[in-house]
Legacy VTK file of the C-alpha trace (Angstrom):
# vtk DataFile Version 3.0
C-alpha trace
ASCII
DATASET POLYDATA
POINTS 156 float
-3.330 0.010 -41.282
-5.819 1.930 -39.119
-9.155 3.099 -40.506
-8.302 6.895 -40.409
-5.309 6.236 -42.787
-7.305 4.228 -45.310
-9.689 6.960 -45.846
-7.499 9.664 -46.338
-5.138 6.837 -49.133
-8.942 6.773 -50.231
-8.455 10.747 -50.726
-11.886 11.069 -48.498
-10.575 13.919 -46.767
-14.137 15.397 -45.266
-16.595 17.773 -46.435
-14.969 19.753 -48.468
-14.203 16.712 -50.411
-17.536 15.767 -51.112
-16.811 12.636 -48.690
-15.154 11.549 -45.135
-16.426 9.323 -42.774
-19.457 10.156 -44.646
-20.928 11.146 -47.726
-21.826 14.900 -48.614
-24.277 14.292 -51.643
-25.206 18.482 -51.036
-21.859 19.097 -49.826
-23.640 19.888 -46.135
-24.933 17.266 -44.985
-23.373 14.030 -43.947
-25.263 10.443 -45.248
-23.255 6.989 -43.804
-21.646 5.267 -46.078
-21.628 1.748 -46.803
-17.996 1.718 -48.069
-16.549 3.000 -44.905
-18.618 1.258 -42.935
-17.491 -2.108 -44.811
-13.844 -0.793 -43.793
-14.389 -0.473 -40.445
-16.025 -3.606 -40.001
-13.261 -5.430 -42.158
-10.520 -3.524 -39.847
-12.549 -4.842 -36.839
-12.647 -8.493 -38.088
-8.883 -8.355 -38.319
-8.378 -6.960 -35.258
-10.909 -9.611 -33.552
-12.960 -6.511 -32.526
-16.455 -7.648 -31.636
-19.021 -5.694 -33.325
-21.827 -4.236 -30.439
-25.222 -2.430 -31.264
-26.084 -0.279 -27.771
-29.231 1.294 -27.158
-30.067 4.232 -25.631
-30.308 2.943 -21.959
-27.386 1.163 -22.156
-24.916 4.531 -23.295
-26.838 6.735 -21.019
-25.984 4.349 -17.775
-22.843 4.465 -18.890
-22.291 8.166 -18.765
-24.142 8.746 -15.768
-22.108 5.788 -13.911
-18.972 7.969 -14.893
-20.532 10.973 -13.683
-21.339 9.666 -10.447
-18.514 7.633 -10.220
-16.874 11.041 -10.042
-19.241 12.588 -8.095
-17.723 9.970 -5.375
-14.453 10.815 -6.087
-14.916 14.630 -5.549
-16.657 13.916 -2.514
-13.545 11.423 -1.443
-11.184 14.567 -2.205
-13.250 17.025 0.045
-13.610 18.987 -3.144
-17.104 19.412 -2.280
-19.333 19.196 1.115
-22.595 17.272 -0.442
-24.007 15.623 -3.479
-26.331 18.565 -3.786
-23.528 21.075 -4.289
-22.647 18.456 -7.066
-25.830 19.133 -8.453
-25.982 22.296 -8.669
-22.623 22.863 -9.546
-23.517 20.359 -12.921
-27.137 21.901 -13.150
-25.621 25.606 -13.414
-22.291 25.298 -14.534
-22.197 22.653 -17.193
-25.899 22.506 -18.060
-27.101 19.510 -16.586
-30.729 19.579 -17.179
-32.651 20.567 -14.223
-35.811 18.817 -14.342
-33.704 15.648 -14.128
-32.018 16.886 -10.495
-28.442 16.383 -11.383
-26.371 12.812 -11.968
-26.093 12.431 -7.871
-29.857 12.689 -7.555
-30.557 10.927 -10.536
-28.534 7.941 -9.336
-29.928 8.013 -6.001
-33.290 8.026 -6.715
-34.417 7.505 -10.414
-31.455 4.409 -10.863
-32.716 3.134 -7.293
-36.542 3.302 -9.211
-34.824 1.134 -11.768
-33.099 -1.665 -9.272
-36.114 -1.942 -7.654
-38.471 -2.664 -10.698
-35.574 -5.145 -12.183
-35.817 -6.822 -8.913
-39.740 -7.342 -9.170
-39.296 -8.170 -12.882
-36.704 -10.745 -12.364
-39.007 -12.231 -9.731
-42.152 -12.425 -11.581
-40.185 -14.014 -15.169
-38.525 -16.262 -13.327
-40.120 -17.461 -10.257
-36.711 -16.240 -8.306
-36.036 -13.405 -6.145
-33.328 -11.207 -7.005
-30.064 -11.094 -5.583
-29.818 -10.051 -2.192
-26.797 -8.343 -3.669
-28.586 -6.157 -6.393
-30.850 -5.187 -2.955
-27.881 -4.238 -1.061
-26.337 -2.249 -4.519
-29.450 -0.261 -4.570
-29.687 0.291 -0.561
-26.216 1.414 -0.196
-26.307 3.432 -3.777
-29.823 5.045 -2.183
-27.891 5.995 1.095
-24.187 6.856 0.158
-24.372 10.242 -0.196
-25.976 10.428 3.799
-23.619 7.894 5.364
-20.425 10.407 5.812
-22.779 12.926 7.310
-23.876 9.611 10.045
-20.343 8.795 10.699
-19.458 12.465 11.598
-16.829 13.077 8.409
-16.608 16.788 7.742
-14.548 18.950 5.986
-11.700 20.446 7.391
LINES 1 157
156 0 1 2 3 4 5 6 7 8 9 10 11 12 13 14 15 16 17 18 19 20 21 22 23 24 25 26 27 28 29 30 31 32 33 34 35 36 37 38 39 40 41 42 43 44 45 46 47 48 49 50 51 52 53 54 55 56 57 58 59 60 61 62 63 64 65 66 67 68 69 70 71 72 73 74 75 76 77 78 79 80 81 82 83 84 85 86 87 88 89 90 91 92 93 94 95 96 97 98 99 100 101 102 103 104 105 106 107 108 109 110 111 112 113 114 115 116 117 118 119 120 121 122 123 124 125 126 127 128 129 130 131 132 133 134 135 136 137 138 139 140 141 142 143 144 145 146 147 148 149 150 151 152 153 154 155
């Protein structure tokens, strides 16, 4: 039986309930509780579901590799001329925050900031270089958004 079933046989039905997912000791606000969270680890045991504690890095990378992973495919489409109109388009329209230049930009640059210091990092724990690969990743992530204007693509 899946987890959302369970709670509502457990007649948690949400706030107005006085619990859901969570508790509502003040009927407002919610508190996590360990009974549901038991369930949904027992649910993922049986289900062979391993159990993964992400930090803040790791979900943000993730949503800004889907946003510029879709960035790319816009740009693919001819949807749009330039990773800047990107930008702007998710700085004004869907409230990107400025001072962080939009998910093209901040992949380009900021990410490329990131590569670069792993690279040193990996090199100075480990005696090693990095990757020639993670080099090239970051070079051609850097450039992408320049090398259809090079090769002459425009939109028709």
């Amino acid at each position: 039986m899946d987890i959302p079933d369970r709670i509502v046989e457990m007649e948690r039905l949400g706030r107005k309930a006085g619990a859901g997912y969570y508790r509502y000791d003040d009927g407002r606000t919610p508190v996590r509780d360990p009974l549901v969270e038991e369930l949904i680890e027992q649910e993922s045991s049986l289900k062979g579901i391993a159990r993964i504690a992400f930090t803040h890095e790791t979900i943000m990378d993730t949503l800004l590799d889907a946003m510029y992973e879709e960035g790319q495919a816009i740009l693919a489409g001819r949807i749009a001329d330039s990773v800047e109109a990107i930008d702007v388009v998710m700085v004004n329209g869907y409230g990107y925050p400025r001072w962080r230049g939009g998910p093209m930009y901040h992949n380009a640059v900021v990410r490329q900031r990131s590569h670069t210091r792993f690279a040193s990092l990996s090199q100075t724990k480990t005696g090693y270089a990095a990757p020639k690969l993670l080099n090239c990743m970051a070079l051609c992530t850097l450039l992408s958004p320049f090398l259809s204007k090079m090769t002459g693509f425009r939109k028709t």
